[in-house]
Residue, then its C-alpha position, 0 to 999 in steps of 0.5 A: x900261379x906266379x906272377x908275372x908282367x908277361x902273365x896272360x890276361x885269361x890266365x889271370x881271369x880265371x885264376x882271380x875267379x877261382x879266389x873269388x877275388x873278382x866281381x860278377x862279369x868281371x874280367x882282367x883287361x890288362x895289367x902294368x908294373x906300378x913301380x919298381x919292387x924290391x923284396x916282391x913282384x908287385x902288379x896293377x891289375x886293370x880290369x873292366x870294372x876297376x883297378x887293384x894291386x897283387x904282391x906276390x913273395x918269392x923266396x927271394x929278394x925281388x930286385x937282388x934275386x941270388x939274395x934268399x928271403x922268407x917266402x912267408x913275409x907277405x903274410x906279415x904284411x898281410x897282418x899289418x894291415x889288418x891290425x890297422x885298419x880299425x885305427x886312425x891311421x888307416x887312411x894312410x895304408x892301402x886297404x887289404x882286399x884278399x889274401x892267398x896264403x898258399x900263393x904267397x899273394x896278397x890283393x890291396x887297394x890301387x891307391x892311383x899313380x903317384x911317385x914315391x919319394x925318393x925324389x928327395x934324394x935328388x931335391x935335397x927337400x921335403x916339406x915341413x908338413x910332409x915331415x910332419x904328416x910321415x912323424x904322425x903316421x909313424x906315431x900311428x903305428x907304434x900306438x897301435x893295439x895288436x889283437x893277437x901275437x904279431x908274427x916275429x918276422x925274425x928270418x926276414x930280420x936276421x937277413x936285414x941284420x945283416x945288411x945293415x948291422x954286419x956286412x958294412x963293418x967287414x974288412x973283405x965283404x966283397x963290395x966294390x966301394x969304388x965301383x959306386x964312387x971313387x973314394x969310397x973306399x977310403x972313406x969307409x976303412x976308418x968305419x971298418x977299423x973303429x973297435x968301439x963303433x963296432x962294438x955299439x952297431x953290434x949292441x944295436x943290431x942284438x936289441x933289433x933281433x930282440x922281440x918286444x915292444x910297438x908295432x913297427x913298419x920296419x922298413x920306415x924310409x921313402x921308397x916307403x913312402x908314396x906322394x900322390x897330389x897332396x897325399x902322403x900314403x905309406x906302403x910296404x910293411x913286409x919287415x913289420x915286427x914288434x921291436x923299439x920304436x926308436x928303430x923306425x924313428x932312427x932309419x926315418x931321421x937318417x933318411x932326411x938327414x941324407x936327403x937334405x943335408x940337415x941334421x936339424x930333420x932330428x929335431x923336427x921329427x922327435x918334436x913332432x913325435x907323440x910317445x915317449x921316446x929314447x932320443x939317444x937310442x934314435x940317434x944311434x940307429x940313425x946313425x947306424x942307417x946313415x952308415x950303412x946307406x953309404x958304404x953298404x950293398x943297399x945304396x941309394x940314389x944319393x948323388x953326393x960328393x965325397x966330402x959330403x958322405x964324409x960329414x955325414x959319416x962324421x955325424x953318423x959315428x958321432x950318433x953312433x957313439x953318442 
């Protein structure tokens, strides 16, 4: 079965039954995009009775389909999920309903509609307890128990290595800055030619392809991130590994530092943060992040001016190389 928002419902129906995914009686009514998906095909499926979601991996980056990806990284998600969901925070994840292995499909909790929050990019804001609430959830995860070998998830990072560690620092990677914004460019040529900023991004991306240490999101930014009324839920663990710690506290603080403008969201995390911690480490994959987001493929929603992007290149190299 692939998935698809143009699947027949009776097709659905039938193939949910041949799982033992429904319940007696239960039928596929319709079905509906919950958002937009990047790495997979992600449906809501509606059916007399209730609601759920279906993910399903390609071997291929959802959004960007001439980017391969690791079919089986659904599996990884599958195997975050079950290894939280005897912990604390557990309410704040979807709860795993089935897994199809041979159909690269994994079934979850509808958690209801509500919005991700890339809206922060846009408000240039985010609550004090918001931050608090996605610190501790961070905190959550890296304090998890895993039960057995945590699959190392290293394909999917070797491709995420890529994006965020290599490809933005290349003289000729084929992107059109300007395209995005003009001035970019130029912005980006003193990053490219920076020997000794090159030489710690490429220290920091060895130490993510490293295996070893807490349970990670991997992906810990706020398209992960999913507000419904005062709740705050946290979705897509595919690039789940076990690496540093400092990783998902970096990529986070980055993100809020480019939504809100303020380096002060460095403090407010690591003090809101309950393990020990490298901050120097964290600063440097912040800045890493930063940089990235701003002169790499993976750009965001970021309506900035250049001087803007300017300052918080500035403030990346300097984490960087801190």
């Amino acid at each position: 079965m692939i998935l698809s928002s143009e699947n027949n419902t009776v097709a659905l129906t039938t193939f949910f039954n041949k799982h033992n995914i429904l319940l007696e009686n239960e039928v596929v009514k319709a079905i509906e995009i919950p958002g937009e998906g990047n790495m997979n095909v992600v449906l809501r499926i509606i059916t007399n009775t209730r609601t759920f979601i279906a993910k399903q991996s390609r071997p291929f980056v959802q959004k960007y389909q001439d980017i391969p990806a690791p079919i089986d990284r659904i599996s990884v998600e599958h195997q975050f999920y079950k290894n939280i969901d005897k912990g604390s925070i557990n309410r704040s994840f979807p709860k795993p309903l089935h897994f199809i292995p041979e159909h690269h499909m994994l079934i979850i909790e509808d958690l209801g509609y509500g919005d991700d929050m890339t809206s922060i990019y846009a408000t240039r804001n985010i609550s004090d307890k918001t931050t608090e609430t996605l610190t501790q959830i961070a905190s959550g995860i890296h304090s998890t128990s895993i039960s057995k070998a945590f699959p190392e998830n290293l394909e999917l990072r070797k491709l995420n290595h890529q994006h965020i560690f290599v490809l933005p620092f290349l003289a000729d990677n084929g992107f059109s800055l300007n395209s995005v914004q003009n001035g970019l460019l130029e912005l980006a040529q003193p990053i490219k030619d920076h020997s000794s900023l090159k030489e710690n991004i490429t220290n920091l991306g060895n130490l993510y392809l490293k295996t070893g240490g807490v349970l990670l999101h991997g992906d810990y930014y706020p398209g992960s991130w999913l507000q419904q009324n005062k709740n705050v839920f946290v979705l897509d663990p595919e690039f789940s590994f076990m690496g540093p710690a400092e990783f998902d506290l970096g990529v986070m603080i980055a993100h809020l530092v480019m939504a809100t403008g303020k380096k002060t969201m460095f403090n407010k995390v690591i003090d809101n943060y309950n393990l020990p911690i490298n901050t120097t480490l964290v600063k440097a994959f912040a800045g890493s992040e930063i940089i990235r987001r701003i002169i790499g493929l993976a750009q965001l929603p970021l309506q900035r001016t250049i001087k803007e992007k300017q300052q918080l290149l500035n403030l990346a190299t300097t984490w960087v190389l801190n």
